[in-house]
N, C-alpha and C positions, 0 to 999 in steps of 0.2 A: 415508557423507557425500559420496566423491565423485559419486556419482550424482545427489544431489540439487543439488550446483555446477552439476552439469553441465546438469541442468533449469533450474536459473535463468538461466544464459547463454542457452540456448537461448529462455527465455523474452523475456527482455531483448534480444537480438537478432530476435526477432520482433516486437518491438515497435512498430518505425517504421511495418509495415505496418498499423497498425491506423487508425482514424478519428479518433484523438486528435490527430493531425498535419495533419487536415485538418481541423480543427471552428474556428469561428470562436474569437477570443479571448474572447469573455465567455461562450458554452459551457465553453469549458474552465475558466474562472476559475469556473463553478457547480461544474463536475462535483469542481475541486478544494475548492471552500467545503463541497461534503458529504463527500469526504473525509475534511476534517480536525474536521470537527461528530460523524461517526460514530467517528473515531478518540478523541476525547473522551469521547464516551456512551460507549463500549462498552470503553475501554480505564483510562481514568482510574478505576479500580476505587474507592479511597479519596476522590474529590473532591477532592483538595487542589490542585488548577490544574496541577500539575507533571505529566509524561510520568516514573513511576521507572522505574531502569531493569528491572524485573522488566515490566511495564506494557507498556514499550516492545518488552519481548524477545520477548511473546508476542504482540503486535502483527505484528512482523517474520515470526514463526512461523506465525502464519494466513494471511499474505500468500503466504508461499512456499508452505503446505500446498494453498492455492489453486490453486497454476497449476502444481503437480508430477504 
């Protein structure tokens, strides 16, 4: 577990460098409207409009399996 803390800092601290800081504002307001459209489709398993917390935990978990 600690090793994978330790990847997410590192991830998160790499962060600033990336193009998302430099992209204009209605860029970034798309890139986040798919965000949270894909977080929907692919997470909300039941359809009931709500984020559960099971939903949201494996959400979390693909996020970090990503960038570890």
């Amino acid at each position: 577990m600690e090793n994978k803390n330790n990847k997410l800092v590192q991830y998160l601290s790499g962060i600033s460098n990336r193009s998302f800081f430099t992209e204009s504002s209605i860029s970034q307001g798309i890139k986040i409207a798919a965000e949270v459209e894909k977080i929907w489709i692919l997470y909300d398993i039941d359809q009931n409009g709500n984020l559960d917390y099971e939903e949201l935990f494996q959400y979390f978990n693909d996020v970090i399996a990503l960038h570890l």
